[in-house]
N, C-alpha and C positions, 0 to 999 in steps of 0.2 A: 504494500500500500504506500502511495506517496501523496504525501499534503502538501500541496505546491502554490507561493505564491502568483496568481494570474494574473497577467494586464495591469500588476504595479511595480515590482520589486524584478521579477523575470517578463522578458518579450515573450511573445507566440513559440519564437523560432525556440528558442533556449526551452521553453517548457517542452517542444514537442521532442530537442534532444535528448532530453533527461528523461521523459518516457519514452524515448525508443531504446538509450543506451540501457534502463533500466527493467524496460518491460515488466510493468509492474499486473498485478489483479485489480487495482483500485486505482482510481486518483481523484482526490479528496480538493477540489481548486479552496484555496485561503487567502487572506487577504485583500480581498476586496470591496469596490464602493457596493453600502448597503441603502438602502433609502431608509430616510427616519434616523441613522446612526450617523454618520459618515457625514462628515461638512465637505463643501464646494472646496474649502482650503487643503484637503487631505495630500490632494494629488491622487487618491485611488482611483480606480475607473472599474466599470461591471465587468462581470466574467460573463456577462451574458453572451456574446457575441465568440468568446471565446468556445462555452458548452453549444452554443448550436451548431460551429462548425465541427467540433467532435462529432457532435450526433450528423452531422449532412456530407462531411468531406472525409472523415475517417471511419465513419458507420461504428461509431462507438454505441456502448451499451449504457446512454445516458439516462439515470435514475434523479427526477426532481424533486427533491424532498418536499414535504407538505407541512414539515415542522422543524422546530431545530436542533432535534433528537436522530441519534442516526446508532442503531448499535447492530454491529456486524459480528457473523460465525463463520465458521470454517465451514460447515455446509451451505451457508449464503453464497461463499469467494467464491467456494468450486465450480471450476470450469470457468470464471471470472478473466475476462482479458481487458486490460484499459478499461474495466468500465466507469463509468465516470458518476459519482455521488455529487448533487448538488444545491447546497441550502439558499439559491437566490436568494429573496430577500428576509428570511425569516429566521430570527435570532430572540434571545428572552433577554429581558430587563430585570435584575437582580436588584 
């Protein structure tokens, strides 16, 4: 599994080497712009655009979370390639 800065801290290019050199079961995109959280000052930007090309140009196995709860098992991963977990915009206020 890799939890990878998107579209702030790593380019496209760089994230897409580090899962190819890595070839991971998961990849968890972090750090990035959420609405509601995130100020226009951040410099963050969405992974939106990032997760659809997964899902349209690498025919990735893109899962859109529905909350901001995500707990994975070893019979979830199996047979798992890139697939890609993604919390758009939903996070808890503590």
């Amino acid at each position: 599994m890799l939890i990878l800065p998107i579209e702030s801290v790593l380019t496209r290019v760089e994230v897409d080497a580090i899962v190819g050199k890595y070839d991971p079961k998961t990849v968890i995109p972090a750090h990035y712009s959420l609405n509601g959280l995130t100020t226009n000052f951040s410099g963050l930007e969405s992974a939106d655009e990032w997760v659809n090309d997964q899902e349209k140009i690498h025919h990735a196995d893109v899962r859109r979370l529905e909350s901001a709860d995500l707990t994975l098992n070893a019979a979830e991963l199996k047979g798992s390639h890139h697939r890609v977990y993604y919390f758009g915009n939903h996070f808890e206020k503590k």
